[in-house]
C-alpha positions in Angstrom: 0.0 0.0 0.0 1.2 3.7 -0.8 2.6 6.0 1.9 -0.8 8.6 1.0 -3.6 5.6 1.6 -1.5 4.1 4.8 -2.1 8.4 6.0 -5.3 8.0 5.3 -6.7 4.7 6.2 -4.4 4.9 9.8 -5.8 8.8 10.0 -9.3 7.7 10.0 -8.8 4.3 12.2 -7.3 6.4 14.9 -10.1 9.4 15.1 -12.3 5.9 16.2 -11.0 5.3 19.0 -12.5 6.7 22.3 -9.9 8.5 24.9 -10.5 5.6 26.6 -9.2 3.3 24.3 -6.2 5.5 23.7 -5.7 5.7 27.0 -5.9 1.8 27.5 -3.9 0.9 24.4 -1.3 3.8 25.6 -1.0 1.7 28.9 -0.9 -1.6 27.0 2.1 -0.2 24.9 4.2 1.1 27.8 3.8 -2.1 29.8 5.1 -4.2 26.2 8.1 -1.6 26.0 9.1 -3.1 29.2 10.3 -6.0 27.1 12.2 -4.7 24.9 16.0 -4.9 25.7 16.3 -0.7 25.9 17.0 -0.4 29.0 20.5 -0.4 29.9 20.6 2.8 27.9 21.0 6.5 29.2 19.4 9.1 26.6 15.6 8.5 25.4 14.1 11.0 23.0 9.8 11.0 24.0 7.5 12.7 21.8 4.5 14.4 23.8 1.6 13.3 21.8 -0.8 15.7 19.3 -4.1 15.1 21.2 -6.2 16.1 17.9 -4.5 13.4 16.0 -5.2 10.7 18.8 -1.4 9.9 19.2 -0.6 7.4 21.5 -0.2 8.7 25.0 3.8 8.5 26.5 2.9 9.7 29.6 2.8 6.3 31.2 6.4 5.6 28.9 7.5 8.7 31.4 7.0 7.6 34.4 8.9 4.6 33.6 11.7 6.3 32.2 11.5 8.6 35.6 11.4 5.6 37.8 14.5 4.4 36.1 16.4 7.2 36.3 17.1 8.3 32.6 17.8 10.7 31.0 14.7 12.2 29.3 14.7 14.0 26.6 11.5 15.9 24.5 11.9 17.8 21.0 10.4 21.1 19.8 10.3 22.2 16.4 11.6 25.1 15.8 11.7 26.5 11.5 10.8 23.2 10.7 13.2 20.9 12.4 13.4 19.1 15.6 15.3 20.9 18.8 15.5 18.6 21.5 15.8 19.4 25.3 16.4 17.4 28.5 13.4 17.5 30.8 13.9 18.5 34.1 12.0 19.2 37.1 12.6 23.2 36.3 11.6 22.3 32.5 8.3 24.8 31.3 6.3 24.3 28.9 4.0 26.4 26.4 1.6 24.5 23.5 2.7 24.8 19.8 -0.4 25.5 17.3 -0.4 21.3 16.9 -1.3 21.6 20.7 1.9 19.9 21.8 3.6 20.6 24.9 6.9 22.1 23.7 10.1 22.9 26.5 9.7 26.6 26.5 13.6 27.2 27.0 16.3 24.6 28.8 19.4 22.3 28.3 19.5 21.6 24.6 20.5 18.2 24.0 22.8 16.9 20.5 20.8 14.6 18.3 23.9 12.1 18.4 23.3 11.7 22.7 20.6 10.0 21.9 20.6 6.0 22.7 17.1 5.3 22.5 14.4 7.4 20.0 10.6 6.5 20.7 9.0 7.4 17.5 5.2 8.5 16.7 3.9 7.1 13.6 1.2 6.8 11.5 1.2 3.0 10.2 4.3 0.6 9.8 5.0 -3.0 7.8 6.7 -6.2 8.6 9.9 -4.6 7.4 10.8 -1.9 9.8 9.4 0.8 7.8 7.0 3.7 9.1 4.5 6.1 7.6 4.3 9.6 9.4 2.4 12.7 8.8 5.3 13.2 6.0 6.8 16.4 7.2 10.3 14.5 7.8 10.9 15.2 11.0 11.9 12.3 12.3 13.7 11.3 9.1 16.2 14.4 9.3 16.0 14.1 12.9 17.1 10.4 13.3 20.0 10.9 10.5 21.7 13.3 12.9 21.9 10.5 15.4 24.5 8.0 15.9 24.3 4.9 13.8 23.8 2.5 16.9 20.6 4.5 17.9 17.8 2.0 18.7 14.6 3.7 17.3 11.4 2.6 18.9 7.9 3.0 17.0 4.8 3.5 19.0 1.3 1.9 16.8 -2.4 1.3 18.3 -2.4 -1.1 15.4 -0.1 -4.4 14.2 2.2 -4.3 10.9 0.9 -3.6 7.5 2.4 -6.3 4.9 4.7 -3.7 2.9 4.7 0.0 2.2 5.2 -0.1 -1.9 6.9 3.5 -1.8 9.4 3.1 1.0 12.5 4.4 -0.4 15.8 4.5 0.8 15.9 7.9 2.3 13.2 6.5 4.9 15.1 5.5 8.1 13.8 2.1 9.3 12.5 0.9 13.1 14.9 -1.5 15.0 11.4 -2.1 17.0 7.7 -1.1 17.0 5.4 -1.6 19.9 1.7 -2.6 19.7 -0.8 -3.3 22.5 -0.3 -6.8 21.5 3.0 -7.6 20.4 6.2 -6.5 20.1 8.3 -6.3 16.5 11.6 -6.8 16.2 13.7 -5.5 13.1 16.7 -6.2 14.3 18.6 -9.1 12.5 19.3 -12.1 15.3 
C-alpha cells in the first residue's frame, strides 16, 4: 500500500478510538516496551503526543523512564526541524499551534546523545518501515543520530504487509510496539 492511503486509512482508524481506548492501548504499549532490551541505555528521545490526532499517549512511557532514572529528553520544532531538550523538574512548557507541549527554554540536547528514540507514527510493515504525517521530521532528525541509535515506533495497530513506496531515504524501526506484540527488526 502507498505511503498517502497508509495516512489515510491509519488517520481515520485512529479518530475511532474513544480516549478511553487511547488511553488503554497507551498503557498496554508502555507495559510491552518493558520487554524490549532498551533499557540499559542513558538518553531516550519521548514525543508528547498531538491530542487532535489521537497519538498514543507517553505519559505512562514517562513515568517509567523517571522511575528508572534516565535521561529524558522531548523535541520542539523550531523552522521546521526538531530541537531537543532534556526535561527536568525546572523544564516549562507552552503548546505549539499542533497543541503539543513544547520545553519553553532549557538544556538543549545533541541529536547524536541520543541511545534510544521512541517514534510517533502513522502506520508501519513487517519490514521496519513507518508512515508519518510526512513532514520529515523524524527522518532528518534520526540521521543526525549515531548509527547505533535504537529507534522505537509507537502503533495502536499491528504491521501492515509492505509500504510499496518506501525508499531508501526513509530510516527504518529496530522495533515497534503494539498493545499486543512487540516487533523486532533487528537481525538475530
Amino acid at each position: 500500500m502507498l505511503k498517502k492511503d497508509l495516512r489515510l486509512k491509519y488517520s481515520a482508524l485512529r479518530k475511532q478510538l474513544s480516549v478511553s481506548q487511547i488511553a488503554a492501548k497507551s498503557l498496554d504499549i508502555s507495559n510491552k516496551a518493558l520487554e524490549l532490551p532498551i533499557w540499559s541505555k542513558d538518553y531516550y528521545h519521548l514525543f508528547l503526543p498531538i491530542p487532535s490526532k489521537h497519538e498514543v499517549d507517553t505519559i505512562n512511557l514517562l513515568s517509567i523512564l523517571q522511575g528508572k532514572d534516565k535521561y529524558i529528553v522531548v523535541p520542539k520544532v523550531q523552522q521546521n526541524v526538531l530541537e531537543h531538550f532534556l526535561l527536568t523538574d525546572n523544564t516549562k512548557f507552552k503548546n505549539n499551534s499542533w497543541g503539543v507541549p513544547e520545553p519553553v527554554d532549557g538544556i538543549k540536547v545533541e541529536p547524536d546523545k541520543m541511545d534510544v528514540v521512541f517514534i510517533p507514527l502513522l502506520a508501519f510493515d513487517i519490514n521496519g518501515h513507518r508512515v508519518g504525517y510526512g513532514k520529515g521530521f523524524y527522518d532528518n532528525f534520526l540521521a543526525s543520530c549515531k548509527p547505533n541509535v535504537l529507534k522505537v515506533g509507537l502503533s495502536f495497530f499491528e504491521a501492515e504487509p509492505l509500504i510499496s513506496d518506501a525508499f531508501p531515504g526513509d530510516v527504518p524501526l529496530d522495533y515497534c510496539i503494539t498493545p499486543q506484540k512487540n516487533y523486532s527488526f533487528i537481525d538475530p
